[in-house]
C-alpha positions, -999 to +999 in steps of 0.1 A: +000+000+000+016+030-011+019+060+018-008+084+021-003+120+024-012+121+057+015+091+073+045+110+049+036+142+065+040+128+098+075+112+088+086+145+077+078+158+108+094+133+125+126+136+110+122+170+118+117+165+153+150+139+153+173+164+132+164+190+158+172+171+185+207+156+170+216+191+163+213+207+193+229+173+210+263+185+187+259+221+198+260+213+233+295+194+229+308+218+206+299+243+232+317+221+260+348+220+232+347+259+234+344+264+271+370+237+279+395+252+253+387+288+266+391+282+303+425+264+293+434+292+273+425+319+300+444+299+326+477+292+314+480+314+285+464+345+304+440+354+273+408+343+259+410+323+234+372+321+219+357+350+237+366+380+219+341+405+234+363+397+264+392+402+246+380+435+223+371+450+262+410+442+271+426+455+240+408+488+250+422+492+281+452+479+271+455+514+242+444+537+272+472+521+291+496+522+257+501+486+272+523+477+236+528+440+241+494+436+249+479+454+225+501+432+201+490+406+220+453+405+221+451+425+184+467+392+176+443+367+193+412+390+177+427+388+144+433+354+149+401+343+156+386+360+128+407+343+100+397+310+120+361+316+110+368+327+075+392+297+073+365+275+081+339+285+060+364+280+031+371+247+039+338+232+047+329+242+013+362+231-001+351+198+022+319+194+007+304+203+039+315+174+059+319+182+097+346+151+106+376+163+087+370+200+097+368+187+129+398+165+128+422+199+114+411+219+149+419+186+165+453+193+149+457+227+162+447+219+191+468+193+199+501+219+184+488+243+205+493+223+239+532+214+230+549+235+254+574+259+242+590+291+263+569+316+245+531+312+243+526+334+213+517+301+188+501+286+215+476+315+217+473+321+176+466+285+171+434+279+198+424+307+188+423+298+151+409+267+160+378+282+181+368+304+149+377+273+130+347+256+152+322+281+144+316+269+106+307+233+118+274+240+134+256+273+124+223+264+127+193+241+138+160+238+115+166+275+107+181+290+142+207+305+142+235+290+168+271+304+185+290+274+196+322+294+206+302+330+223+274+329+240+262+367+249+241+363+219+222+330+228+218+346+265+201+379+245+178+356+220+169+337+255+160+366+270+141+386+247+125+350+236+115+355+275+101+385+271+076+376+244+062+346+264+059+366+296+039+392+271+019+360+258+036+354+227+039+317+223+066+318+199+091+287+196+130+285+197+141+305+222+144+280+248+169+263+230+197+292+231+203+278+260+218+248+251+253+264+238+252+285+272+249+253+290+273+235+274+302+264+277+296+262+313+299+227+317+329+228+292+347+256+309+344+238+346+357+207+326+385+230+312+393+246+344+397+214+362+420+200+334+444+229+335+448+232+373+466+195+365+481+193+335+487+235+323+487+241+292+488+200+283+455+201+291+445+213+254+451+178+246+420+170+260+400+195+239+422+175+212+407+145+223+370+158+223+376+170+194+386+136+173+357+118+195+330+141+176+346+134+143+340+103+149+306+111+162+299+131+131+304+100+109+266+087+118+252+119+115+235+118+079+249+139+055+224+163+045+219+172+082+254+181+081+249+201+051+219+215+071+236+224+100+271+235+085+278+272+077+266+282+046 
């Protein structure tokens, strides 16, 4: 008996139910990848490393100070991070949109960035390359729109999505921004934890988590990936 209209509708909306709820499951550890790596970062290299709003405050006061290594420093990091995200949007489309070997390239840099060496400089370019790197594997969810690596915007969607429902608007979506906030928290605790053991080593486990969701990715059927990749 072939499929009425009614039984493929519900599939559809099934699958749209499941694709939901796989994506957000990858936001929330890519979000604990980001707060890991930028507790680790903050802690032994003394700089963000995926929050730049942080960072853009610090460069300020670091001009009013004429502070010139740290303006070199964090100018650096910001410029940094923005060449990670460009860098990954070039590659998942040179990838064909597939998350596991973008994934496995910030495991890469991630894994360089935790060899010690007397000078943190590299150290600092390459997480930070590798966080904006992150950005281009999940950008959104059946059509919202997700930070894995900042979460000041997901906090300001929650919170105006509040807003409306406390005015009676029953619109949907807005609970989920906090999913990546969740996960940086978790992440970050994770990250913190690590570093007060291992220092800067401890990047090798963001390496790790890293290579564990490529390999996650692989089951993840490809056109959600294309779906939820950057564009």
């Amino acid at each position: 008996m072939l499929p009425t209209a009614a039984s493929r509708s519900a599939r559809r909306a099934r699958l749209h139910l499941l694709r939901g709820r796989v994506g957000l499951g990858l936001v929330a550890a890519l979000s604990v990848l980001a707060g890991m790596t930028d507790a680790i970062g903050l802690l032994a290299l003394g700089d963000f490393v995926s929050f730049m709003s942080g960072n853009t405050t610090r460069l300020a006061v670091a001009i009013s100070e004429a502070d010139l290594a740290l303006i070199l420093r964090l100018a650096l990091a910001i410029f940094s991070f923005v060449a990670g995200n460009a860098l990954g949007v070039m590659l998942a489309r040179r990838l064909r949109r597939r998350a596991a070997p973008l994934l496995l390239i910030i495991a890469a840099l991630l894994a360089c960035a935790a060899w010690p060496l007397p000078w943190t400089f590299p150290a600092l370019v390459l997480a930070t390359l590798a966080m904006g790197m992150l950005n281009a594997v999940v950008e959104q969810v059946n059509g919202l729109p997700i930070g894995l690596t900042y979460v000041t915007g997901a906090l300001s969607r929650f919170g105006r999505g509040l807003g409306r429902w406390l005015l009676g608007e029953r619109r949907g979506g807005w609970r989920v921004q906090l999913v990546p906030w969740a996960g940086m928290l978790v992440g970050a605790a994770i990250g913190a934890w690590l570093q007060q053991r291992l220092g800067l080593l401890a990047l090798a486990g963001s390496c790790g988590l890293a290579c564990l969701l490529a390999l996650v990715m692989g089951f993840v059927p490809r056109a959600w990936q294309v779906g939820f990749m950057v564009r």
